[in-house]
GUDREN-370060 format. One line per 10 residues: number of its first residue (from 1); their letters; for each residue x, y negated, z negated of N, C-alpha, C, O. Coordinates in steps of 0.02 Angstrom, whole numbers. Atoms other than C-alpha are relative to their C-alpha. Example, Ala and Ser with C-alpha at 12.3 -4.5 7.8 and 13.67 -1.06 7.14 Angstrom:
// GUDREN-370060
1	as	45 59 0 615 225 -390 45 -60 0 97 -59 -33  -42 59 3 684 53 -357 -39 -55 -37 -14 -110 -45
END
This chain:
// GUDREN-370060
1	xxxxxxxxxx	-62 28 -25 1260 -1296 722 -12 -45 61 29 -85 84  34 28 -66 1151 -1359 871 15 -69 -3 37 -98 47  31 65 25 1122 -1531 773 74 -19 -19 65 -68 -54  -63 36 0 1317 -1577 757 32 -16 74 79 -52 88  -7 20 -70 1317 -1576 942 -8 -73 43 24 -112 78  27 78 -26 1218 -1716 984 2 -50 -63 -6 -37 -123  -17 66 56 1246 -1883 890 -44 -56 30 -39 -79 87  26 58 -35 1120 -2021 894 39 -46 5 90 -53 -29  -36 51 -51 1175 -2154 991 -64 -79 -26 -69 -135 -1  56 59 9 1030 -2271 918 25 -57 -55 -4 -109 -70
11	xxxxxxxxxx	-32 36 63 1151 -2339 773 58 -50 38 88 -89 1  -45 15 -40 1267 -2404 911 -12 -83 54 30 -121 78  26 38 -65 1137 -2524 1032 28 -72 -55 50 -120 -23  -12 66 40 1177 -2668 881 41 7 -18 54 58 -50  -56 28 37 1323 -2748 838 9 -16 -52 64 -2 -76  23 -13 90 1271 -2779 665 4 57 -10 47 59 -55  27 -72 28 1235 -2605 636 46 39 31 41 97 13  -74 -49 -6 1398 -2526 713 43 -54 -36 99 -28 -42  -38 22 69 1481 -2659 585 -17 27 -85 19 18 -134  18 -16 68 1388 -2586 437 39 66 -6 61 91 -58
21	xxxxxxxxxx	10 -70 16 1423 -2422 492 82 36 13 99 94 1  -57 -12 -29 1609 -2434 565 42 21 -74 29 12 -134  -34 -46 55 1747 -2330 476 39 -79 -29 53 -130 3  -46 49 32 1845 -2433 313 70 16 -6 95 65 21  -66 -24 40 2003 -2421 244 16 -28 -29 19 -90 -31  -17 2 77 2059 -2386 86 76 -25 -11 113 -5 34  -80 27 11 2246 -2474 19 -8 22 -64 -63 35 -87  -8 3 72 2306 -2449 -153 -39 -44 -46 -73 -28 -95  16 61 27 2264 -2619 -197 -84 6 -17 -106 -18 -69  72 -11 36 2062 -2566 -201 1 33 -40 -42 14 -80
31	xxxxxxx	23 -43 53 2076 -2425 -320 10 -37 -81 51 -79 -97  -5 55 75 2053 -2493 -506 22 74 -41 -12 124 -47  -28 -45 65 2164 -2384 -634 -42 -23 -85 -53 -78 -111  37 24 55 2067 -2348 -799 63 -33 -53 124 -27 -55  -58 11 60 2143 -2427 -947 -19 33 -76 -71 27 -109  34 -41 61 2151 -2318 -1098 37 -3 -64 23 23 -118  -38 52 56 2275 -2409 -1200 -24 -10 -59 5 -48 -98
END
């Protein structure tokens, strides 16, 4: 439980790489309904 404590901080020093890693969000409009028609 030790290891949910600390969070590297090494994914953070680049701005690129806290854009890869930053949270998304989801709308309706991405999910694709199957078609079974």
């Amino acid at each position: 439980m030790t290891d949910l404590i600390t969070r590297p901080r090494r994914l953070r020093q680049s701005a690129a790489l806290r854009a890869l890693f930053e949270e998304t969000t989801l709308s309706l409009n991405d999910l694709v309904l199957p078609d079974l028609c």
